[in-house]
FIROKOL-262400 format. One line per 4 residues: number of its first residue (from 1); for each residue z, y, x of N, C-alpha, C. Coordinates in Angstrom, 3 decimals. Example, Ala and Ser with C-alpha at 12.3 -4.5 7.8 and 13.67 -1.06 7.14 Angstrom:
BEGIN
1) 7.800:-5.690:13.190:7.800:-4.500:12.300:7.800:-3.300:13.200  7.080:-2.250:12.850:7.140:-1.060:13.670:7.870:0.030:12.900
//
This chain:
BEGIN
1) 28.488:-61.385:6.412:27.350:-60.622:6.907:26.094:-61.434:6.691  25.587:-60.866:5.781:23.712:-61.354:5.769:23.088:-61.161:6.422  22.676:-62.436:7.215:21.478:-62.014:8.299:20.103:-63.194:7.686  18.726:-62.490:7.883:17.501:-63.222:7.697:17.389:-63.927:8.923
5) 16.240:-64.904:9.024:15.730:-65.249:9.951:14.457:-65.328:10.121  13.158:-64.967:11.465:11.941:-64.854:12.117:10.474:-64.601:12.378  9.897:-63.773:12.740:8.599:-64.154:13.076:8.092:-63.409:13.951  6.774:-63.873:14.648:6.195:-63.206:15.843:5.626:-62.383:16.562
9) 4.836:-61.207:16.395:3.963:-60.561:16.305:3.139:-60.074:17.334  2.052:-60.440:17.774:1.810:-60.100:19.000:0.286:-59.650:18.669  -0.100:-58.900:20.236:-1.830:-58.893:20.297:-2.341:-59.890:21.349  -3.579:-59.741:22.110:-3.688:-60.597:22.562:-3.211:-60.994:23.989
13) -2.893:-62.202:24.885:-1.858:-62.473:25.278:-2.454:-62.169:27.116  -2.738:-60.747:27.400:-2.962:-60.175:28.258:-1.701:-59.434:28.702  -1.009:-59.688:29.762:0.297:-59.181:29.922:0.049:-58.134:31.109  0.877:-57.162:31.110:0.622:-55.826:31.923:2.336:-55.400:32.339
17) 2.737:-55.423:32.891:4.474:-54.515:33.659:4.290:-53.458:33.457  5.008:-52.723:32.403:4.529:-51.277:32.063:5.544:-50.667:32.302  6.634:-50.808:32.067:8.071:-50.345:31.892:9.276:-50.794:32.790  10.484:-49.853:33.095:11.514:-50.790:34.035:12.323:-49.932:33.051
21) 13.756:-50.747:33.748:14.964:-50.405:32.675:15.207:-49.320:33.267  15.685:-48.106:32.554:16.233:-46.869:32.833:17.806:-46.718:32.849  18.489:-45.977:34.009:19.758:-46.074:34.218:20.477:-45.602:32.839  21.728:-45.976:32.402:22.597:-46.054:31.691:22.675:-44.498:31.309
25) 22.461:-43.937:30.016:22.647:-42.742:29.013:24.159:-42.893:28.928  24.847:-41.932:29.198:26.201:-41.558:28.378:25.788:-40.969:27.271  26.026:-41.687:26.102:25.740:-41.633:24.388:26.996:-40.803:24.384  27.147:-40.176:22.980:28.191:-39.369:22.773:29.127:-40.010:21.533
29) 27.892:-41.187:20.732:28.366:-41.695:19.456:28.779:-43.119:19.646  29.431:-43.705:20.568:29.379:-45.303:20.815:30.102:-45.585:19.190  29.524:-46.852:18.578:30.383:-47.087:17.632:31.110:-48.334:17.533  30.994:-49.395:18.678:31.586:-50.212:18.978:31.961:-50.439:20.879
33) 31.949:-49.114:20.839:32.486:-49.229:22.491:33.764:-50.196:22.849  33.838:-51.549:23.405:34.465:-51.990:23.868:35.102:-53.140:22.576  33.952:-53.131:21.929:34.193:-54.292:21.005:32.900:-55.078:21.416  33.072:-56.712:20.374:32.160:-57.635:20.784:30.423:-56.615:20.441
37) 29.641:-57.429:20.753:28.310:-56.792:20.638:27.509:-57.344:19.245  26.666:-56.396:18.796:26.513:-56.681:17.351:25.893:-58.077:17.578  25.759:-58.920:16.889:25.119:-60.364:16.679:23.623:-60.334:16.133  22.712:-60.461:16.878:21.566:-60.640:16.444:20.547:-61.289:16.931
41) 21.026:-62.845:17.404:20.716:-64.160:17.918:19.938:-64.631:16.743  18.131:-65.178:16.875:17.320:-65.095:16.397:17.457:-64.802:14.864  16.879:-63.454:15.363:17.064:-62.196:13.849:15.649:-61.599:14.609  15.123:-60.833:13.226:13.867:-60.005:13.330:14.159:-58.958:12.679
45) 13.478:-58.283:13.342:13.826:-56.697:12.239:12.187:-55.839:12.074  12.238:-55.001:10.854:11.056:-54.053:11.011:11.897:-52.484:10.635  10.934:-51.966:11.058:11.269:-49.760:11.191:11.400:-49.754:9.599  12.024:-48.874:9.426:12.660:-48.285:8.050:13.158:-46.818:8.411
49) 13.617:-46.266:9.692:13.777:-45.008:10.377:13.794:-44.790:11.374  12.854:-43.745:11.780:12.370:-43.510:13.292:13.105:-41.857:13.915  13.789:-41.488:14.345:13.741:-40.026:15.128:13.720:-40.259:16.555  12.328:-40.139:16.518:11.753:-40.581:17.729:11.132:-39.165:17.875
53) 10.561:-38.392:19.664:9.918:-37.219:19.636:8.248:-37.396:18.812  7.966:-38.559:18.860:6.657:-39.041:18.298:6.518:-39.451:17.061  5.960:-39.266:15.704:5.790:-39.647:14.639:5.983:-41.234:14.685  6.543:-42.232:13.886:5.742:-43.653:13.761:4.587:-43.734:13.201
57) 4.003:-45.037:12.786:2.600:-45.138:12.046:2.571:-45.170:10.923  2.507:-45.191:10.075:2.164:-45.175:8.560:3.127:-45.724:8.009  2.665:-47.267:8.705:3.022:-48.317:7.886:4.114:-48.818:9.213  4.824:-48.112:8.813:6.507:-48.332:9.345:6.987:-49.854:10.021
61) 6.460:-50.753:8.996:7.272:-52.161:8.632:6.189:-52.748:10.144  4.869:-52.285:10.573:4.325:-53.093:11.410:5.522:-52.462:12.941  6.349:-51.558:12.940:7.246:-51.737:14.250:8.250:-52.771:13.983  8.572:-53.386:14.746:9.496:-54.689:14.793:10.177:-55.287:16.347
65) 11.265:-55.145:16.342:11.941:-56.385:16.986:12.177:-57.896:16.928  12.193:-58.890:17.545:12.881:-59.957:17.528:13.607:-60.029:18.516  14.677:-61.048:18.485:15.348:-61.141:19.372:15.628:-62.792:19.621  15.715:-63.308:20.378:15.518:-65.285:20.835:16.099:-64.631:21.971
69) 17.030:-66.172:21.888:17.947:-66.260:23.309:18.218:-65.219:24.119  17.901:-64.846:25.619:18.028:-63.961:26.348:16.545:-62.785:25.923  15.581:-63.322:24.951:14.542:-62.840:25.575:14.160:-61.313:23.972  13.981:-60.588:23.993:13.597:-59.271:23.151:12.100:-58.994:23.510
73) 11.786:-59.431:21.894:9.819:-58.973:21.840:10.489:-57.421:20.863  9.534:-56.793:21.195:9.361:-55.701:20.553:7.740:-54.929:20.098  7.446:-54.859:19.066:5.774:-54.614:18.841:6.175:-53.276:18.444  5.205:-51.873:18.847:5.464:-50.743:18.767:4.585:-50.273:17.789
77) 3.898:-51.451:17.026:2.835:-50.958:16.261:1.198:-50.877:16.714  1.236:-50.654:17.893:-0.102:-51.483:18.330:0.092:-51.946:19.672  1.052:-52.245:20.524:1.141:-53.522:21.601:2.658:-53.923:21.894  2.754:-55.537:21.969:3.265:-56.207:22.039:4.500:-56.039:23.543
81) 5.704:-55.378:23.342:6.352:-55.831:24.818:7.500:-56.853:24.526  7.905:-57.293:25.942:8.784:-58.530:25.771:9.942:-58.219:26.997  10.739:-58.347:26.866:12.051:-58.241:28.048:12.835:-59.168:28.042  13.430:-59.745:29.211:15.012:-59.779:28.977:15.712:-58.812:28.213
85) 17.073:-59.156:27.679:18.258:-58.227:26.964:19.468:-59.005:27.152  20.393:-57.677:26.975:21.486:-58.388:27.220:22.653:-57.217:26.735  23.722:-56.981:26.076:24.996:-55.806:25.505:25.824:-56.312:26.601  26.409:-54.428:26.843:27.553:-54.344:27.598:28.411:-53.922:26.505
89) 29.027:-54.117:25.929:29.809:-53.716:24.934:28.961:-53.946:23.556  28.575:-52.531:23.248:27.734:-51.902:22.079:26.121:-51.434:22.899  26.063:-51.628:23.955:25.067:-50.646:24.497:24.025:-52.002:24.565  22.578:-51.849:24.211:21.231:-52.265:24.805:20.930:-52.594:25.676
93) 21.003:-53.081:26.806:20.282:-53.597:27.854:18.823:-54.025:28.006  18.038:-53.501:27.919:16.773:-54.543:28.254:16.331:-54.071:29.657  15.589:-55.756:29.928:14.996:-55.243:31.364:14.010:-55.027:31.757  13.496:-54.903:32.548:11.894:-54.203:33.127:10.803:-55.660:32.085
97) 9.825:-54.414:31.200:8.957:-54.463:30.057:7.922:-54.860:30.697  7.337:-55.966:30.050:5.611:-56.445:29.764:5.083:-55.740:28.695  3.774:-55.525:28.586:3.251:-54.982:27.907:1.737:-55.786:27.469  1.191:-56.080:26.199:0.027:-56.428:26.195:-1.203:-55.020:26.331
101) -2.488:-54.951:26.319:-3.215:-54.141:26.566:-4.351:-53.512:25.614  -3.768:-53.997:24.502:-4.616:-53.518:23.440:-4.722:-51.776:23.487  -5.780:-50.939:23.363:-6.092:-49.579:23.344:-5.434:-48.914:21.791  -4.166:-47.863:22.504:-3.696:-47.383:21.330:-4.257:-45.874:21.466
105) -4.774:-45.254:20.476:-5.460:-44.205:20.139:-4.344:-42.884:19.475  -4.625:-41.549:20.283:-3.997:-40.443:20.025:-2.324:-41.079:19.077  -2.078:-40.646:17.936:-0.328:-40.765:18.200:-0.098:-42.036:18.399  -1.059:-43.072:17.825:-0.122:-44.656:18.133:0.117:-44.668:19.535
109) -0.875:-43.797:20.331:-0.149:-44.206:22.083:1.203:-43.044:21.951  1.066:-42.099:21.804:2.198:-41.239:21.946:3.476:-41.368:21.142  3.317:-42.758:20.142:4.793:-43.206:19.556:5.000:-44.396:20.447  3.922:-45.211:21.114:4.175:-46.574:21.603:4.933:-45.995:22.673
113) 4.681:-44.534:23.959:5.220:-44.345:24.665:6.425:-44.225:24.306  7.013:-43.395:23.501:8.184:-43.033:22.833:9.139:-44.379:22.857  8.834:-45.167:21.899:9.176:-46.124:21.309:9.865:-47.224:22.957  8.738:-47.550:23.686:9.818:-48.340:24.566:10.365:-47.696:25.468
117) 9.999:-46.446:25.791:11.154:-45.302:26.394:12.439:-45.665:26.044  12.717:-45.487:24.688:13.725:-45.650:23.972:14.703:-46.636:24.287  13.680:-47.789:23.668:14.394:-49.235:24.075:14.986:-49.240:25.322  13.975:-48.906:26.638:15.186:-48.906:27.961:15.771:-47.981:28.091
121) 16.298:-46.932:27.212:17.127:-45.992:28.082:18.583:-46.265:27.436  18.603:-47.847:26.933:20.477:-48.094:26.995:21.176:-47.802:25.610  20.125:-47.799:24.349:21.036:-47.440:23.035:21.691:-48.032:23.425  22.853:-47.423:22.133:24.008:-47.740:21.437:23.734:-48.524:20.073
125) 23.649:-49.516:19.600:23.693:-50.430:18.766:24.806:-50.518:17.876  24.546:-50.717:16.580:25.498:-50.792:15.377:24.729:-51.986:14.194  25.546:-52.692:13.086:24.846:-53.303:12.156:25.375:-52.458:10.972  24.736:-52.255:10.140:25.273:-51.451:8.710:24.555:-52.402:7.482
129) 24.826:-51.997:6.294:24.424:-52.206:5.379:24.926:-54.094:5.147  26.103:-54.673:5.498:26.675:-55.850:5.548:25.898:-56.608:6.676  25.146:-56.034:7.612:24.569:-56.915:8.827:23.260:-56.678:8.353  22.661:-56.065:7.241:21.106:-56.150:6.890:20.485:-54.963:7.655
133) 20.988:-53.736:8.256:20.176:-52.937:9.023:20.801:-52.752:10.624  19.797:-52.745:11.745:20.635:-52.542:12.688:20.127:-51.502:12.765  21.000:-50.501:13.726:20.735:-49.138:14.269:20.545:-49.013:15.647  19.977:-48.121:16.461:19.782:-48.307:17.863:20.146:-46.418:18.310
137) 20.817:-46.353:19.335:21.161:-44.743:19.098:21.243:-44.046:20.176  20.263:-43.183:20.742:20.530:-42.952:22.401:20.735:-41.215:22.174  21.559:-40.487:23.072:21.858:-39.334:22.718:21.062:-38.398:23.869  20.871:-39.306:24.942:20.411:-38.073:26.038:19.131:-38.952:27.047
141) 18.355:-38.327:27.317:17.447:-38.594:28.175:16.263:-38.827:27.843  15.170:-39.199:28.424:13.823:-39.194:27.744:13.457:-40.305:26.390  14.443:-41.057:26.425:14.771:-41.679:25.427:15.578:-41.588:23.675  15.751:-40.242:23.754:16.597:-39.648:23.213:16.450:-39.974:21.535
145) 16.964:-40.274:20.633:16.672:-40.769:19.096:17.064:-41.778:18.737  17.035:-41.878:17.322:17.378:-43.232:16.657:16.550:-43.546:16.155  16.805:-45.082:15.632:15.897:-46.268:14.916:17.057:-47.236:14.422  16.255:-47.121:13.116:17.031:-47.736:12.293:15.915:-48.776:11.463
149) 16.386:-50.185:11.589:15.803:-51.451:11.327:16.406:-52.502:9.966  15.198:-52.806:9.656:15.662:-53.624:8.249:15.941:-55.179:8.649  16.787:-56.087:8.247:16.421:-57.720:8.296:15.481:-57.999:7.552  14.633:-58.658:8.334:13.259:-59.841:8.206:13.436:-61.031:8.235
153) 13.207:-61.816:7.032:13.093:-63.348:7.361:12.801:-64.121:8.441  13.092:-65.077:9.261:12.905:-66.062:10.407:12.333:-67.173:9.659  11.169:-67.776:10.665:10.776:-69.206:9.953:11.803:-70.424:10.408  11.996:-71.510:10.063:12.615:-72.398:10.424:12.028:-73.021:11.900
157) 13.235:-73.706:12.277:13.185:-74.471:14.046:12.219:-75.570:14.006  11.453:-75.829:12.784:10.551:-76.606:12.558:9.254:-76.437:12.098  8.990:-75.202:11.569:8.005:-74.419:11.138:6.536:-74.998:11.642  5.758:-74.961:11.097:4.424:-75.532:11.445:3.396:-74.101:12.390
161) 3.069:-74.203:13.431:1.672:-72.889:13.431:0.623:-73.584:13.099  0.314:-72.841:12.129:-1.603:-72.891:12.293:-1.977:-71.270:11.704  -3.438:-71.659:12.100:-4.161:-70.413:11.702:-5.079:-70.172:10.634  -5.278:-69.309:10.045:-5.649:-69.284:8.612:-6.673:-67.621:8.585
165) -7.723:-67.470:7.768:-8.229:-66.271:7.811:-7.803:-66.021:6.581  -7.649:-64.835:6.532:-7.748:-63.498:5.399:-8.738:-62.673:4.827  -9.025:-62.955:3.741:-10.171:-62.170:3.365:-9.738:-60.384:3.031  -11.042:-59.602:3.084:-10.887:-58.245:3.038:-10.566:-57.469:1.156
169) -10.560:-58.401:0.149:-10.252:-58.191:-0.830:-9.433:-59.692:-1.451  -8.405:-58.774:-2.818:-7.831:-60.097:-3.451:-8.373:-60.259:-4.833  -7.894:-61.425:-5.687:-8.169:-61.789:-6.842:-7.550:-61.826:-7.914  -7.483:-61.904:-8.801:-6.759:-62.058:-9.867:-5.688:-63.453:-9.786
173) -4.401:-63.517:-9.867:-3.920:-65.060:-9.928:-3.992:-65.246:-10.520  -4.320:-66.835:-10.679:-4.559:-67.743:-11.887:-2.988:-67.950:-12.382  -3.404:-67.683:-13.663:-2.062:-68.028:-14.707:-1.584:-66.358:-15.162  -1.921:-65.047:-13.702:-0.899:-64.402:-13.688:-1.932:-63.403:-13.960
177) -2.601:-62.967:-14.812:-3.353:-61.644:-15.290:-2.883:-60.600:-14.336  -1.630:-59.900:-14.603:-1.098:-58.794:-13.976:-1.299:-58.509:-12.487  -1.352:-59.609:-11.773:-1.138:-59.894:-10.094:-2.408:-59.998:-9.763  -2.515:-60.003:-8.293:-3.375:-59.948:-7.491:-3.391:-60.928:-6.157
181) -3.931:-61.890:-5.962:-3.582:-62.747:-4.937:-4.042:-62.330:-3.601  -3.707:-63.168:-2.608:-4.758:-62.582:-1.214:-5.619:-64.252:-1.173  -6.837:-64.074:-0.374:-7.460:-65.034:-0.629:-7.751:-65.608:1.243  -7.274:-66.729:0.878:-7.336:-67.571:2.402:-8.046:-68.961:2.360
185) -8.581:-69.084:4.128:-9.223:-70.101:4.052:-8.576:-70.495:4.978  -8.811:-71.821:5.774:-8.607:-71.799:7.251:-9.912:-72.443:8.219  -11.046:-72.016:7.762:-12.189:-72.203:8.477:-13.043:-71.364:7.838  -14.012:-70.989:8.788:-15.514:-70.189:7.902:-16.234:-70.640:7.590
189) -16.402:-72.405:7.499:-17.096:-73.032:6.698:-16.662:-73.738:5.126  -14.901:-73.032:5.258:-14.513:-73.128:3.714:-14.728:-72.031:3.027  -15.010:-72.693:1.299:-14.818:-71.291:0.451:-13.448:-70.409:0.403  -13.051:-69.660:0.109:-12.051:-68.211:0.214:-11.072:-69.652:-1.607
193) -9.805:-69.266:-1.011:-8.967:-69.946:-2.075:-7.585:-68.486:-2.162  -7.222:-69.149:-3.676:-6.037:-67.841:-3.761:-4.626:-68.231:-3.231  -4.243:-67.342:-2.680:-2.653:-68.097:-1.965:-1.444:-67.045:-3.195  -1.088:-67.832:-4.165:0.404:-67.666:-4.733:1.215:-67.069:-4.024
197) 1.091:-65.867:-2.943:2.539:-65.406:-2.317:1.924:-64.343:-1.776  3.199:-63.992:-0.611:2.900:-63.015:0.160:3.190:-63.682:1.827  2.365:-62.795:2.563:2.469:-63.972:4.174:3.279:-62.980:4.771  4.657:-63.340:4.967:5.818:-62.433:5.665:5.499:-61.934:6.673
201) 5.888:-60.572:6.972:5.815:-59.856:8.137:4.192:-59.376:7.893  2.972:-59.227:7.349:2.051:-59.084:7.232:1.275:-58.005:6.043  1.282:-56.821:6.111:0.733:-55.964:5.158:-0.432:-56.299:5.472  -1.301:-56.558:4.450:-3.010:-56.294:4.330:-3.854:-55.454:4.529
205) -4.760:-54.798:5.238:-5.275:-53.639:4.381:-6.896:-53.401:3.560  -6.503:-53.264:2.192:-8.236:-53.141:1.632:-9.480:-52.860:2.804  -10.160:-54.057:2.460:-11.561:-53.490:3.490:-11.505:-54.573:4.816  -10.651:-55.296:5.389:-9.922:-55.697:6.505:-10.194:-57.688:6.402
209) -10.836:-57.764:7.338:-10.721:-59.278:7.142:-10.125:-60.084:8.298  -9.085:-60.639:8.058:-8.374:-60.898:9.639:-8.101:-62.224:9.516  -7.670:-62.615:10.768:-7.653:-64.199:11.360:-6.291:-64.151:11.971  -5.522:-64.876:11.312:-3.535:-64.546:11.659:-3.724:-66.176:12.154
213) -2.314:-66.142:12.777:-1.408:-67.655:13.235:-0.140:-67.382:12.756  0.190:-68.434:11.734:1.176:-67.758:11.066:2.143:-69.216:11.007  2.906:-69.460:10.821:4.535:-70.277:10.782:4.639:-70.500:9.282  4.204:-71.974:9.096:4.789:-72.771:7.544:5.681:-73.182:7.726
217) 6.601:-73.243:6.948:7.668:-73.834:6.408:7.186:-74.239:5.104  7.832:-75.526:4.599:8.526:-75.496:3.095:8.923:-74.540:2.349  8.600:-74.336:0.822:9.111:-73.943:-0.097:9.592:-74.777:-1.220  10.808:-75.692:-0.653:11.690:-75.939:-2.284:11.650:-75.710:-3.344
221) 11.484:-76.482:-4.569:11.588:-76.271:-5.905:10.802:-74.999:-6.219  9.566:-74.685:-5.487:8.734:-73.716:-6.131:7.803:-73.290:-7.509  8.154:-72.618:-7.698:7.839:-72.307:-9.430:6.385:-73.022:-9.519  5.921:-73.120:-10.558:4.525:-74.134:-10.713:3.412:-72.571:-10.329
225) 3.785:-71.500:-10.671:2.508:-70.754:-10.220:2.693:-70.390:-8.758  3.684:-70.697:-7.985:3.633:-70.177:-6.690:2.925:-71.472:-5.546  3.187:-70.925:-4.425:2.456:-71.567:-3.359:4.037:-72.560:-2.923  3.316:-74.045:-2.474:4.396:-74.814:-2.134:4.989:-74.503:-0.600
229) 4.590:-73.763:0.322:4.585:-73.008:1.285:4.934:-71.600:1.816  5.734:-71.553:2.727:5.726:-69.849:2.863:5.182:-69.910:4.300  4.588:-68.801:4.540:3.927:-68.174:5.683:4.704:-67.000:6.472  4.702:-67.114:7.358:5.208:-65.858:8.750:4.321:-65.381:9.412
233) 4.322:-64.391:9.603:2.860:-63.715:10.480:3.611:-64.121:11.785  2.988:-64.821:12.580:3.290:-65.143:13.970:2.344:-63.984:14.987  0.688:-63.338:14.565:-0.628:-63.280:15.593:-1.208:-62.596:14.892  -1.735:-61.729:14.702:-2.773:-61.002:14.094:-3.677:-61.282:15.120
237) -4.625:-62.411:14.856:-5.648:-62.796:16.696:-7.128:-62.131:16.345  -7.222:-61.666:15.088:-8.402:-60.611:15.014:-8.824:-60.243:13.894  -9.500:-58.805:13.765:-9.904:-58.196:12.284:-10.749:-57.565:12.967  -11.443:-57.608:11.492:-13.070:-56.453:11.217:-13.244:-56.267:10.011
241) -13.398:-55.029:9.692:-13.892:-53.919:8.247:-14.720:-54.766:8.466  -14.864:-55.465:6.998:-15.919:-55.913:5.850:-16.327:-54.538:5.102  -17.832:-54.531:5.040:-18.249:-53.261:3.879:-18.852:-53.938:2.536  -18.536:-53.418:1.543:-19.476:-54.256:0.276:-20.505:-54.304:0.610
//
């Protein structure tokens, strides 16, 4: 079974009790009732399928789980919750939800509600695709739907944070005509440089200039045009539309 490993995603670190755990759903589909519980001891995941009563957002890949020790972050796409967790079998457990307080606007609030509804009302959990997708599956109650999650890379137990800005357009890579780099600094009194990669867990968007905390690691034997480094989006800690 292939499993990835980590990264963080949060807004800012204003915590709110939004949520409590909801009593136990009799599911109709258990698929490991009374077997061990799927394994997903620091693993990250992002949305790939939602039947949720609420649309997701666009850009799918910004919903995500992690999971560390006892503790389950979950980002709904625009705020950050965190629980205890824990499987009775196959079934979900999480416990009464924090919430950060960032303002989610018409459907992102009406999927964020959705979305940790969900989480506490006790899926049923499965891994498919050799351990690369988990599934989450509740059959009855206000929680009612599935979600189905991709594996995401984890940074290493040694990983560096720092923080780095993002500029609102990319460049051409050097060497690489065809490609397009993203361009980072890590101060606003440096010039904008091209970064050889992509910063995991992190879609861009044209127009957008943001300030991440993101998790280095090493990159081994990296090709001469790439970056000797890989990046994890740990923070999206702030953006603003740049206009030409």
């Amino acid at each position: 079974m292939s499993m990835s490993k980590g990264i963080r995603l949060a807004a800012p670190a204003l915590w709110l009790c939004v949520l409590t755990a909801c009593g136990g759903a009799d599911n109709t589909k258990p698929v490991k009732q009374g077997t061990d519980p799927p394994t997903v001891e620091r693993t990250r995941w992002s949305l790939r399928e939602s039947q949720l009563a609420s649309p997701p957002p666009e850009e799918t890949d910004s919903v995500r789980l992690e999971f560390q020790g006892d503790r389950l972050s979950a980002n709904s796409g625009c705020n950050l919750g965190s629980a205890t967790f824990r499987f009775e079998d196959d079934v979900l457990v999480v416990g009464p939800m924090a919430a950060t307080r960032r303002a989610c606007i018409g459907p992102a609030a009406a999927y964020e509600a959705a979305f940790f509804a969900f989480l506490v009302s006790r899926p049923h959990a499965r891994l498919e695709a050799d351990g690369d997708e988990l599934v989450l599956e509740s059959s009855e109650g206000a929680g009612k739907g599935l979600l189905r999650f991709a594996t995401q890379p984890m940074p290493s137990a040694n990983a560096v944070e720092k923080f780095i800005y993002v500029a609102s357009t990319r460049v051409p890579c050097t060497g690489v005509a065809t490609m397009e780099c993203l361009q980072v600094r890590e101060s606003t009194g440096e010039p904008w440089r091209a970064f050889h990669g992509e910063i995991i867990g992190f879609t861009p968007e044209l127009g957008i200039e943001y300030r991440l905390r993101v998790l280095e690691d090493p990159m081994p034997n990296a090709p001469a045009d790439a970056s000797s480094k890989r990046w994890y989006l740990d923070l999206v800690v702030e953006q603003k539309v740049v206009t030409p």
